[in-house]
GUMARFI-800163 format. One record per residue: residue number from 1; x, y, z of N, C-alpha, C in turn. Coordinates in pm, whole numbers, plus 32768, in hexadecimal, padded with zeros to 4 digits. Layout:
% GUMARFI-800163
    i  n_px  n_py  n_pz  ca_px  ca_py  ca_pz  c_px  c_py  c_pz
  NUM     X     Y     Z      X      Y      Z     X     Y     Z
...
***
This chain:
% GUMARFI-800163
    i  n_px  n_py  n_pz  ca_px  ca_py  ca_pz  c_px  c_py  c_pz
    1  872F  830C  82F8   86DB   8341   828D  8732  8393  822D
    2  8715  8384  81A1   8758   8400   813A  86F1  842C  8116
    3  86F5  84C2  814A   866B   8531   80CE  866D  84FD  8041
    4  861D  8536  8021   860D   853A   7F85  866B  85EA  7F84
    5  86B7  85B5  7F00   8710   8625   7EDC  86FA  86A4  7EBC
    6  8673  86A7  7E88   8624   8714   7E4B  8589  872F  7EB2
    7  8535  877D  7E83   84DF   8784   7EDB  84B0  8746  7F37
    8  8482  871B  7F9B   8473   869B   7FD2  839A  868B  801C
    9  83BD  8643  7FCB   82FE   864A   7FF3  82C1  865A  80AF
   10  825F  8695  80C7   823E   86E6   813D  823E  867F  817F
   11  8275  866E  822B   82A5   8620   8281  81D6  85E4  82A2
   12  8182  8613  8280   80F9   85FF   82B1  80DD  8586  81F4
   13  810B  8591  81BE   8107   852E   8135  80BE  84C1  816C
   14  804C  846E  8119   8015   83EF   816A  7FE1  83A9  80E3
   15  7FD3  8307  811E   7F95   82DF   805D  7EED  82DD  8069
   16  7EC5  8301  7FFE   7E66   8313   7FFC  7E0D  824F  7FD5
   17  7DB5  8297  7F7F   7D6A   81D9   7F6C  7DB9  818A  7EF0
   18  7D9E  8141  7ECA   7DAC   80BF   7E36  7D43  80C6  7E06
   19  7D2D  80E5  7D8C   7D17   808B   7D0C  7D2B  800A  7CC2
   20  7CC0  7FB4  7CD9   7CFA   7F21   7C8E  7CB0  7ED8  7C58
   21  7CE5  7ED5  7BD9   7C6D   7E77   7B89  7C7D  7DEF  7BC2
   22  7BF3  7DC0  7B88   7BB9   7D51   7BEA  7BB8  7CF4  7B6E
   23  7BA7  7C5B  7B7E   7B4E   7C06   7B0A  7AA9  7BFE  7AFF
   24  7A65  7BFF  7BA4   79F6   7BDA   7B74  79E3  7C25  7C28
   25  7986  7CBB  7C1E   797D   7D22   7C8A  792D  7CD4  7CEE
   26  78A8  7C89  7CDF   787E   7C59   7D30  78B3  7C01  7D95
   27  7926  7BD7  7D69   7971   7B5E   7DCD  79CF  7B99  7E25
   28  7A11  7C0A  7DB8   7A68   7C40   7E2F  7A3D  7C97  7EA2
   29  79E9  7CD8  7E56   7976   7D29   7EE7  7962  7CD4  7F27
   30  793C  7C50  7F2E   7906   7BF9   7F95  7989  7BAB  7FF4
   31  7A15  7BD8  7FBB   7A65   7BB7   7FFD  7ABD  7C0C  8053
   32  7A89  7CBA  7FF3   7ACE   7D29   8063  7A7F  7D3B  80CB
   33  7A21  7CE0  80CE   7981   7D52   8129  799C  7CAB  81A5
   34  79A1  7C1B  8160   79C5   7B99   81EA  7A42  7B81  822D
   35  7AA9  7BBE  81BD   7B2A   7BB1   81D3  7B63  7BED  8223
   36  7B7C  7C72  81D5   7BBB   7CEA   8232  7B62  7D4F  826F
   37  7AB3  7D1F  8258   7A84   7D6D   82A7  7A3C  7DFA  82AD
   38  7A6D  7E27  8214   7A50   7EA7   81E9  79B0  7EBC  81BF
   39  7995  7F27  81A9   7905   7F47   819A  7907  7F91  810C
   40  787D  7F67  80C3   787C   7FA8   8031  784A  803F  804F
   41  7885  807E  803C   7860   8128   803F  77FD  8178  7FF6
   42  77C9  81D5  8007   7752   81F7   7FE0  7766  8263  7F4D
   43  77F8  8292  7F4E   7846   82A6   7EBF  7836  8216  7E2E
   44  7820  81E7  7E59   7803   8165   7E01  778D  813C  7DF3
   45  7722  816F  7E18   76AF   815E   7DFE  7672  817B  7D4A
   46  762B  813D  7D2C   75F9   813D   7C95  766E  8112  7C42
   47  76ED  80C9  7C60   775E   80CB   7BF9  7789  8046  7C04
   48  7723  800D  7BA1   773E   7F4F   7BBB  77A3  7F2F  7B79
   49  7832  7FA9  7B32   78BE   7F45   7AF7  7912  7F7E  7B78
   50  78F0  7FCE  7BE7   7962   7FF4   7C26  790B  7FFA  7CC0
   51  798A  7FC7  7D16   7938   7FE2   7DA9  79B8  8022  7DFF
   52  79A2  808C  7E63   79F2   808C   7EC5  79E7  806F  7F4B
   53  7A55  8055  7F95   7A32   7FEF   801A  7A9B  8026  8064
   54  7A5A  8014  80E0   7ACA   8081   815E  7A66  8047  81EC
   55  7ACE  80A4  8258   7A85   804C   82E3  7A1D  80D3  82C5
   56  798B  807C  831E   7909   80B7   8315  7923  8131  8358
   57  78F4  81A2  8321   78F5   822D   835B  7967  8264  832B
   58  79C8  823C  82C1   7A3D   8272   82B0  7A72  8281  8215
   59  7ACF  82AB  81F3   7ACF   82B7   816B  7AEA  8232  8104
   60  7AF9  8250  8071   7B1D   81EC   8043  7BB8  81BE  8026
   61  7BCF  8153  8059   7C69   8101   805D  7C64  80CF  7FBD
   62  7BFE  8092  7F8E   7C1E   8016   7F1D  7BB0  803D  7ED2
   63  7BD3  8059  7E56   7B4E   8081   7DE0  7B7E  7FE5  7D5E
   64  7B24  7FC0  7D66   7AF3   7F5B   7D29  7AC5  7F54  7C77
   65  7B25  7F35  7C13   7AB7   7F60   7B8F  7ADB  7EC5  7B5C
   66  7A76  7EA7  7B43   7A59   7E27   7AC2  7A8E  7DFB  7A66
   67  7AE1  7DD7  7A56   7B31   7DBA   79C2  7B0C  7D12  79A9
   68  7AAD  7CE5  7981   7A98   7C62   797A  7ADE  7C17  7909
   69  7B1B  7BDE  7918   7B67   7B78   78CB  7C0C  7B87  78E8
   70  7C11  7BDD  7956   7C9E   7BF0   7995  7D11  7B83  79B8
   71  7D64  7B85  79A9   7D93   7B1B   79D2  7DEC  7B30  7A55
   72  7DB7  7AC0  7AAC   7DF2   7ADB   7B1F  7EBB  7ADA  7B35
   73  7EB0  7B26  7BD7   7F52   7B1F   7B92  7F9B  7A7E  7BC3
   74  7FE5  7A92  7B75   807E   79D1   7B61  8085  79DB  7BE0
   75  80C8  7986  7C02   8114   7951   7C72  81A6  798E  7C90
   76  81DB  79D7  7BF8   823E   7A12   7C2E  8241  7AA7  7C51
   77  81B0  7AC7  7C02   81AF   7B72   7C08  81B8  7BA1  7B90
   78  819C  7C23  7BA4   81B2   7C83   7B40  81E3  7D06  7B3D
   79  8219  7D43  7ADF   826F   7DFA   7B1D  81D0  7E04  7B4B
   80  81DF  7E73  7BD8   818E   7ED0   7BEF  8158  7EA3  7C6F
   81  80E6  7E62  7CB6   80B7   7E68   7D3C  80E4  7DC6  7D4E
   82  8159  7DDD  7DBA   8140   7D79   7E19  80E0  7D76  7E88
   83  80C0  7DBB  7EEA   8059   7DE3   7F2D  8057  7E8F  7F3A
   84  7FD4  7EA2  7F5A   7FA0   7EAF   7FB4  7F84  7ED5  8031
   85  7F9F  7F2B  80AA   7F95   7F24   813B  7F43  7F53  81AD
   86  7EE4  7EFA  81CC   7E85   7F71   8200  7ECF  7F7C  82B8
   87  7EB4  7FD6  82C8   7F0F   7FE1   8388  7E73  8002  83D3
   88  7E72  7FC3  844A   7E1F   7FC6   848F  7E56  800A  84E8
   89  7DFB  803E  8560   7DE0   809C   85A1  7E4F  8062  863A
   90  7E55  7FE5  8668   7EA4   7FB4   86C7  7ED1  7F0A  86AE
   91  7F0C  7EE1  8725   7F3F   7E71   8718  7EC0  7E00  8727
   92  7E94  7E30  878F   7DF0   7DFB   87B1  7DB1  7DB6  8739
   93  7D8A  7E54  86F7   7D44   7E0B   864E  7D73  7DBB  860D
   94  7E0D  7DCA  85EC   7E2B   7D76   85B6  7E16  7CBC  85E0
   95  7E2B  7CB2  865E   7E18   7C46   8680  7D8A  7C04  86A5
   96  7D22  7C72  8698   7C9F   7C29   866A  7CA7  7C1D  85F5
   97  7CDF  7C63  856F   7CF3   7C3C   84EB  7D12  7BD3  84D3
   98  7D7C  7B70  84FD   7DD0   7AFF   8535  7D59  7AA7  8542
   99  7D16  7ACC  85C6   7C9A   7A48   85F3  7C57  7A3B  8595
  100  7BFD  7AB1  8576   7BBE   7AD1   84FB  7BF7  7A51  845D
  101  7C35  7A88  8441   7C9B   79FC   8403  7C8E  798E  83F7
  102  7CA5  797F  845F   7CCC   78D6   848E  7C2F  787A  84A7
  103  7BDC  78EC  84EA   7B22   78A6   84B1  7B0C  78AC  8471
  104  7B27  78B8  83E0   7B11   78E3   836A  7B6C  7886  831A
  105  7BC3  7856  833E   7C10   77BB   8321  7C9F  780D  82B8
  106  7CAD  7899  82D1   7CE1   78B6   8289  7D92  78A9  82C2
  107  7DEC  7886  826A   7E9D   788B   82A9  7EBE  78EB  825E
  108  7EDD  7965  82C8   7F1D   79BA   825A  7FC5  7976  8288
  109  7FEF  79E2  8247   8094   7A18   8263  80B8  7A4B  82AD
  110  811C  7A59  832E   812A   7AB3   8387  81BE  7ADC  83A0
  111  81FB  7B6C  83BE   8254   7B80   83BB  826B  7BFE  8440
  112  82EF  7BDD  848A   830F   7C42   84E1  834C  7C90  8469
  113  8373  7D22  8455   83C1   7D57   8432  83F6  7DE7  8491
  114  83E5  7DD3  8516   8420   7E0C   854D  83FB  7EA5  856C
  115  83A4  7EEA  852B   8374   7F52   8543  82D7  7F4D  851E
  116  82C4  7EA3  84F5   8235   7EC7   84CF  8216  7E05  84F4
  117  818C  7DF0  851B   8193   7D78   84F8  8107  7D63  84A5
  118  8115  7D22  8420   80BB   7CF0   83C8  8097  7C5B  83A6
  119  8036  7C36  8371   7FF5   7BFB   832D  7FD2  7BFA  827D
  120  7FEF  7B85  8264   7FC3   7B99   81AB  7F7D  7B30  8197
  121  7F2A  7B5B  8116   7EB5   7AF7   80CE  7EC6  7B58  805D
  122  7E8C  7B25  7FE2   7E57   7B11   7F7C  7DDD  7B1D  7F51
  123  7D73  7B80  7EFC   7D2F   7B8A   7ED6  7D1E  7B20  7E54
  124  7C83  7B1B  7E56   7C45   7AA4   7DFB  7C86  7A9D  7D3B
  125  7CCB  7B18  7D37   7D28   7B31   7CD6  7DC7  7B27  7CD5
  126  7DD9  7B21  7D51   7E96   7B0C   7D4E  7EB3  7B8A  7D7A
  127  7E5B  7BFB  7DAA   7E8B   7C54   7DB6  7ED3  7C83  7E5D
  128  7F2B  7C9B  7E4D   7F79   7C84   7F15  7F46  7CE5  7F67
  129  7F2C  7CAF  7FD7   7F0B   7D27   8031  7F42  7D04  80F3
  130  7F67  7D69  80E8   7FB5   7D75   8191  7F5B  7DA1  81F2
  131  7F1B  7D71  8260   7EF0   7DC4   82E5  7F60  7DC0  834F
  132  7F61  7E12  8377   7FBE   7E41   83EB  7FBC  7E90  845C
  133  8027  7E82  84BB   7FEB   7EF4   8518  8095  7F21  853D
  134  80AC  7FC3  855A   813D   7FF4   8565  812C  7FC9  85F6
  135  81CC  7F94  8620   822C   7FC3   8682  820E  804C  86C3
  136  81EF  8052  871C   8246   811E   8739  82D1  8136  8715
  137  82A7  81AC  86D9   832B   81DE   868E  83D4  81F5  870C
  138  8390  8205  8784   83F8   81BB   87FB  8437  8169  8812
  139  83EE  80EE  87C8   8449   8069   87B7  84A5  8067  8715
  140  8468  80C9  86B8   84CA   80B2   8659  8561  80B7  865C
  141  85B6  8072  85FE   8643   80A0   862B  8667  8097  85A9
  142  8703  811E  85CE   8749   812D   854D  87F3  80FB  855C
  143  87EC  80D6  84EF   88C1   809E   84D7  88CD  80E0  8455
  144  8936  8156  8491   8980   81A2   8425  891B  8202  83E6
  145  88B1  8257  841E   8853   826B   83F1  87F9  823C  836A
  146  87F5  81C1  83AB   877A   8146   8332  8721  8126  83A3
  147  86A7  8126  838E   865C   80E6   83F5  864D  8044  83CC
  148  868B  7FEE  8448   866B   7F50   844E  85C8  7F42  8437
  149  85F8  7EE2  83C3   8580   7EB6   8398  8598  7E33  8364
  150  854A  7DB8  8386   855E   7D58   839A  84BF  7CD8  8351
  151  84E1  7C36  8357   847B   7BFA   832C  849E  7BA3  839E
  152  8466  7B8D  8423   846C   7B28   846F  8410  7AED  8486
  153  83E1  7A67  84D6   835F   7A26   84D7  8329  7A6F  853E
  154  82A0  7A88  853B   8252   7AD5   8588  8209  7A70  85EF
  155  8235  7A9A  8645   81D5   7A84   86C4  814F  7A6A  8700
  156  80E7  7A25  869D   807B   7A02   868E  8037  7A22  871A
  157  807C  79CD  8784   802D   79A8   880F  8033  7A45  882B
  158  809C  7A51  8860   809B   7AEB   8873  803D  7B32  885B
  159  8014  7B4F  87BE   7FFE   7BA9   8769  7F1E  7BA4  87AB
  160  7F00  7B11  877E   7EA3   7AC2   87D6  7E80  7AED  8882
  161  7ECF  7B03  88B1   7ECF   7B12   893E  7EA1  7BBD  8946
  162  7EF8  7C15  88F3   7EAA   7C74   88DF  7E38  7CBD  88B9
  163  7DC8  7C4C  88D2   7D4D   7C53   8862  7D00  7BE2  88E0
  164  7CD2  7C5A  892A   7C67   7BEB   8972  7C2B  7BA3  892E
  165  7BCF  7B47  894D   7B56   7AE9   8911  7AF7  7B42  8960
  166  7AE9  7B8F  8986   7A4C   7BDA   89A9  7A1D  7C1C  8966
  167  7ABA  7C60  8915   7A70   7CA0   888C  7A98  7C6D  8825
  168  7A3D  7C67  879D   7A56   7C18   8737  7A74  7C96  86DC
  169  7AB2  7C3E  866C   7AB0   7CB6   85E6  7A1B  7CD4  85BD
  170  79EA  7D24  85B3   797B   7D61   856D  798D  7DB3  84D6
  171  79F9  7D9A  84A5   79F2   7DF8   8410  7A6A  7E69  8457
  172  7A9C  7E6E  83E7   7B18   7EED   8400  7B0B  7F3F  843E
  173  7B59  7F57  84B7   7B47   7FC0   84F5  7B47  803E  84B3
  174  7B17  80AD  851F   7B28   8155   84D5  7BC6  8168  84F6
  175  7BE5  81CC  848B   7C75   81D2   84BB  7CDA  818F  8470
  176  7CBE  8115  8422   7CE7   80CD   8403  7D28  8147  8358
  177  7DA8  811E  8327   7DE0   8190   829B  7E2E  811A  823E
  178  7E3A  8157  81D5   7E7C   8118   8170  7F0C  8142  8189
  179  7F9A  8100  81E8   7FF2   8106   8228  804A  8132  8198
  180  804C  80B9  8142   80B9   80DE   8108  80B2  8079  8087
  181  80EE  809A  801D   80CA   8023   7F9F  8141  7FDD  7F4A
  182  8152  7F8E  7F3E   81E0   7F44   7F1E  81ED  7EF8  7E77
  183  8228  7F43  7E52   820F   7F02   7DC1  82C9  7EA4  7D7B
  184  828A  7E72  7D22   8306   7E41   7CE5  8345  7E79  7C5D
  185  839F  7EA8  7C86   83F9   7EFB   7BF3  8466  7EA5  7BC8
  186  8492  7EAA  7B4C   84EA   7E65   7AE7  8582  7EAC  7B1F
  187  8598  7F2C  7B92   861F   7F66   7B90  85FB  7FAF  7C0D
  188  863F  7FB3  7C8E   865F   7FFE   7CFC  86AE  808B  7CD9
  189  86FE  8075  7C71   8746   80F5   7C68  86C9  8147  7C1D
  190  8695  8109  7BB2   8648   8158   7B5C  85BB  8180  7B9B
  191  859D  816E  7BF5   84F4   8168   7C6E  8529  81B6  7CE0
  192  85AE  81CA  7CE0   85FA   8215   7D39  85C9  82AF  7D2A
  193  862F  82AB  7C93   8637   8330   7C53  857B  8381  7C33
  194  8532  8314  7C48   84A4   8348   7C4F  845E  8349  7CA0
  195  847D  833A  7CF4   842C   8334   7D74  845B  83A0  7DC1
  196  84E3  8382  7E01   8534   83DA   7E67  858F  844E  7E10
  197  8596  8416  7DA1   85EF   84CC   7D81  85C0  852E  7D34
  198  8543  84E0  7CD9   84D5   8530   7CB2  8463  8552  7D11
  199  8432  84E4  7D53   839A   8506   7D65  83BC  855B  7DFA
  200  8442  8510  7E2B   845A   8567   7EB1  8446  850D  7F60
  201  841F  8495  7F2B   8414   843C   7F87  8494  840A  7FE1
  202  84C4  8422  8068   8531   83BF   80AE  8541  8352  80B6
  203  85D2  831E  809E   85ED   82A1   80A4  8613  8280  8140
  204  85C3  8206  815E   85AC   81F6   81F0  861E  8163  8223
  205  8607  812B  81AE   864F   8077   81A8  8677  8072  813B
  206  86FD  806F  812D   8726   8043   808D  877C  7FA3  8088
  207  8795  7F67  810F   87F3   7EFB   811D  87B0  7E8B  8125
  208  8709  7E84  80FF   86A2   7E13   811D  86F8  7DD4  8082
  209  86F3  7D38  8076   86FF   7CFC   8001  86B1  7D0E  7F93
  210  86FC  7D4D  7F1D   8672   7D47   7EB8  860A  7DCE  7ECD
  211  8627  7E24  7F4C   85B2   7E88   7F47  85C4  7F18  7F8D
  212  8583  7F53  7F80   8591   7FE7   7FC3  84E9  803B  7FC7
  213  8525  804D  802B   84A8   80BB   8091  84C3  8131  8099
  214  8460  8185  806E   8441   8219   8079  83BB  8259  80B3
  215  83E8  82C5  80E0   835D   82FE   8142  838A  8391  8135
  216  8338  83D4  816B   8322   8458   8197  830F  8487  822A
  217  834D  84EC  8252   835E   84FA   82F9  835E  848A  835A
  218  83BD  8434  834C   841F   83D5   8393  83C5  833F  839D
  219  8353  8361  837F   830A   82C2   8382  8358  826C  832F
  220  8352  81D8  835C   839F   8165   8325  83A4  813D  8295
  221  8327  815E  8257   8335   8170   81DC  828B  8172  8195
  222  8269  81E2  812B   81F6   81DD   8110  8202  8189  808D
  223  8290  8157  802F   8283   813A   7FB9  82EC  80CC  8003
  224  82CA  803D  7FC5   8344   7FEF   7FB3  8345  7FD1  7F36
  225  83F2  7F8F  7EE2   840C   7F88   7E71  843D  7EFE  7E6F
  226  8440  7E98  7E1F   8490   7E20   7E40  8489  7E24  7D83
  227  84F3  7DA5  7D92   851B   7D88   7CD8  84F3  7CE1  7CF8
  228  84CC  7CBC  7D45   84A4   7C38   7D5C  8490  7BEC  7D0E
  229  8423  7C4A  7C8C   83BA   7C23   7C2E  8454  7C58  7BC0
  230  84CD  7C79  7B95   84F2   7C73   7B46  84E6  7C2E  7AF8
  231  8503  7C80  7A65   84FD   7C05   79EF  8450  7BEA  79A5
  232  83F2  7BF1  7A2C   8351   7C13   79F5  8328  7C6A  798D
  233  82BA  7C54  793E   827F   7CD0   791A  822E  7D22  794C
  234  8206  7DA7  7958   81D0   7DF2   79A4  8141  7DD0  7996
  235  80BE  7DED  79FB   804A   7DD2   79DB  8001  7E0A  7998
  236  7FBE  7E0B  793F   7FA3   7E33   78BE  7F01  7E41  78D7
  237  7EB5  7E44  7861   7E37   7E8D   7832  7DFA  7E0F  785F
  238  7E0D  7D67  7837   7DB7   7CE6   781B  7D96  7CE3  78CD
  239  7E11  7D11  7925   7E5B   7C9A   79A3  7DF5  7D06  7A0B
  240  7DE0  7CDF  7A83   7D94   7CC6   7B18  7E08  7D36  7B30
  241  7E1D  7DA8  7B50   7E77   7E06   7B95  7E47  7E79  7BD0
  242  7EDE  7EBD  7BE7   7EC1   7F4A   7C57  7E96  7F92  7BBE
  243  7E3E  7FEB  7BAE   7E3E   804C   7B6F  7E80  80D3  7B75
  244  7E74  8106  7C3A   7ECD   815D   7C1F  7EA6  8160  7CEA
  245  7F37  81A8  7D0C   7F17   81EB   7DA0  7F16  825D  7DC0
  246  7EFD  8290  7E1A   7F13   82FF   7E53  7F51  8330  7EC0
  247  7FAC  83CD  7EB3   8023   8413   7EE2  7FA1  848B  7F03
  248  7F92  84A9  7FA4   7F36   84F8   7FD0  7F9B  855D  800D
  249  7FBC  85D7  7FBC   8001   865E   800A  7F9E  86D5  8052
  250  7FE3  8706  8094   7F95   877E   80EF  7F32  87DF  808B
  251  7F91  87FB  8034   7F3D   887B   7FC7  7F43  8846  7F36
  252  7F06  8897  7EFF   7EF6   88A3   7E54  7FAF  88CA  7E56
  253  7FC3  8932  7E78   8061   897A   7E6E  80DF  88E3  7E5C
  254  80A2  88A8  7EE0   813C   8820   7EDE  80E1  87BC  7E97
  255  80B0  87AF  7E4C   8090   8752   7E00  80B9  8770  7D79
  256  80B8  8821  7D49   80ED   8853   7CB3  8180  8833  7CCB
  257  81BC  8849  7D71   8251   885B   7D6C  829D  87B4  7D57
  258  823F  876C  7D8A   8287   86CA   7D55  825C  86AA  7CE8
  259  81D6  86C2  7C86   81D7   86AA   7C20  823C  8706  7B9B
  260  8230  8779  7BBF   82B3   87E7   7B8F  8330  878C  7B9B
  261  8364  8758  7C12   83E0   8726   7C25  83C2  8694  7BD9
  262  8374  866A  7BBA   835B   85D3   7B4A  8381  85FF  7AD1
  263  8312  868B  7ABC   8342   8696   7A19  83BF  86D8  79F6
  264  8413  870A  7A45   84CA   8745   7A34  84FF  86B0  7A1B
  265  84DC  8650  7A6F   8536   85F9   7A47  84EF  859D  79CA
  266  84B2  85C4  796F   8481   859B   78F4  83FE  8530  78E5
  267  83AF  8512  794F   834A   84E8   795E  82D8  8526  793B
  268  8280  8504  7916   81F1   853A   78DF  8197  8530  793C
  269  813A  85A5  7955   810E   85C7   79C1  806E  85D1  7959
  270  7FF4  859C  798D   7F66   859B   7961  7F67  861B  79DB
  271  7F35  867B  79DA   7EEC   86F9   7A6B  7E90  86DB  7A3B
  272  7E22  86E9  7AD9   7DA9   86ED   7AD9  7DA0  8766  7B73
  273  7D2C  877F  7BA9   7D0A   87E1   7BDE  7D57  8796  7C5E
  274  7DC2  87F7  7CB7   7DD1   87D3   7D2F  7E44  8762  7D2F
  275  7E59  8761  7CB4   7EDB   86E4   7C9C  7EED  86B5  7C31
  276  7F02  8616  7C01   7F26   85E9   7BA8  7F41  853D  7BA4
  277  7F67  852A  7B33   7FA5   8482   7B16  8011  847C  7ADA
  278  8054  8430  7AE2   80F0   83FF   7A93  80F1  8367  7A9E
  279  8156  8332  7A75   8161   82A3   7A4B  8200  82A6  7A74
  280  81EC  8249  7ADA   82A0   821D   7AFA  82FF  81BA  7A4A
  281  8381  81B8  7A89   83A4   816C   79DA  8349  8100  79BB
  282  8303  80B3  7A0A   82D6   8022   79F1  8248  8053  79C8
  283  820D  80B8  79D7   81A5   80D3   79BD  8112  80BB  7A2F
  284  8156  80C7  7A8F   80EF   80F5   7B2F  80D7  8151  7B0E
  285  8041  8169  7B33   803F   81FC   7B47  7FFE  823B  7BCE
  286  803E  82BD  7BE1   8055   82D1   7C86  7FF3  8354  7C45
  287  7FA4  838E  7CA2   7F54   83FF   7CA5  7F8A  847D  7D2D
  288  7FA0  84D8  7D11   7FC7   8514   7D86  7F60  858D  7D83
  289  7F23  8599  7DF5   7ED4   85DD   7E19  7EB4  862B  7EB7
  290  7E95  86A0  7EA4   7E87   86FC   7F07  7E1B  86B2  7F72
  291  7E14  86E1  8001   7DAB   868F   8049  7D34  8704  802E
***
């Protein structure tokens, strides 16, 4: 791991929910609520351009607003959200998520990476999204202090075997958090200098091809960065995107002290009560806020 050079955001740091415009709200609600399971929340009641959705009894992960005539995203991407990540509660869930799936005729994507194993699909807009479940942090390992982090084929049967058939998926478990969110930037050095030496975030993996991971108090990473999508244009006002995420700190206090440490290094800071917004170079915008 390398600290962040300057303040370094509170080792308890966690991401909070997404924002994402939608093309057409009714479809995608009907695909966060069959798909992944989530429940429409009672914060969204009376507000037919915006819905939020989270496991039942729990907060909101994914707020939903309408942008109809959006255009979904290319095939190659765009600066700003590659996914997405929601982390479930054990290995178990995940692998009724899996069954869940597969009756549902759906193929996602699957990947060991060694401290975590996930799943990917695609929302009815192009928009990426990861379920997963961590490793214990016992099995993680480090070379040269970098934590190995890896894309190997995942272990389906396995993963299956951990997931009786006595119990089925029923809708997202409780417990279930928004792990971590991975976007695509035009420059590693330049998403560097804003993330980890302004905002204060650790660099956890910098030797992945094409990408780098940062977190707060030693987790594997709450932000990933890739240039994958180089050369793209960023997602704009017309396009299906993240609107903005969220950086959940302990107090009002470390939320002025990383947004303070944004605006020294010449970034523009919107404050609002308890925190604030900024816009990475590509024009993400990250919200950091007190719990």
């Amino acid at each position: 791991m390398i600290p962040a050079p300057g303040p370094r955001l509170p080792a308890t740091t966690r991401v909070g929910g997404v924002r994402l415009a939608v093309t057409d709200l009714e479809r995608s609600v009907a695909f966060y609520r069959r798909v992944l399971g989530m429940s429409v929340l009672e914060d969204a009641a009376g507000r037919a351009e915006r819905a939020a959705l989270g496991p039942a009894g729990g907060g909101a992960l994914v707020e939903l607003h309408e942008h109809p005539g959006a255009a979904p995203v290319p095939r190659r991407g765009r600066l700003g959200l590659f996914h997405f990540a929601i982390l479930l509660p054990d290995r178990s869930a995940l692998g009724r998520f899996l069954r869940h799936l597969g009756e549902l005729g759906v193929r996602p994507g699957a990947s060991d990476h060694l401290v975590s194993e996930a799943l990917y699909l695609n929302d009815p807009d192009g928009l990426g999204i990861e379920v997963y479940a961590d490793r214990p942090r016992s099995e993680w390992r480090e070379r040269s202090g970098e934590l190995v982090m890896a894309t190997e084929p995942l272990d389906t049967k396995s993963l299956l075997d951990a997931a009786p058939t006595s119990r089925a998926w029923d809708g997202m478990p409780a417990g279930s958090t928004m792990g971590h969110v991975h976007l695509h930037v035009g420059d590693l050095d330049q998403a560097s200098a804003f993330y980890h030496e302004a905002l204060g975030l650790d660099r956890t993996v910098w030797s992945y091809p094409g990408a780098l991971f940062l977190s707060a108090g030693g987790y594997h990473h709450h932000l990933g960065l890739n240039t994958w999508a180089a050369g793209a244009t960023p997602a704009g006002e017309g396009d299906a995107r993240l609107l903005e995420w969220e950086l959940i700190v302990p107090t009002a206090a470390d939320a002025d002290e990383a947004l303070g440490a944004l605006e020294a290094a010449g970034h523009a800071v919107q404050r609002v009560a308890g925190g604030g917004l900024v816009r990475d170079p590509w024009g993400t915008a990250l919200r950091v806020r007190a719990a």
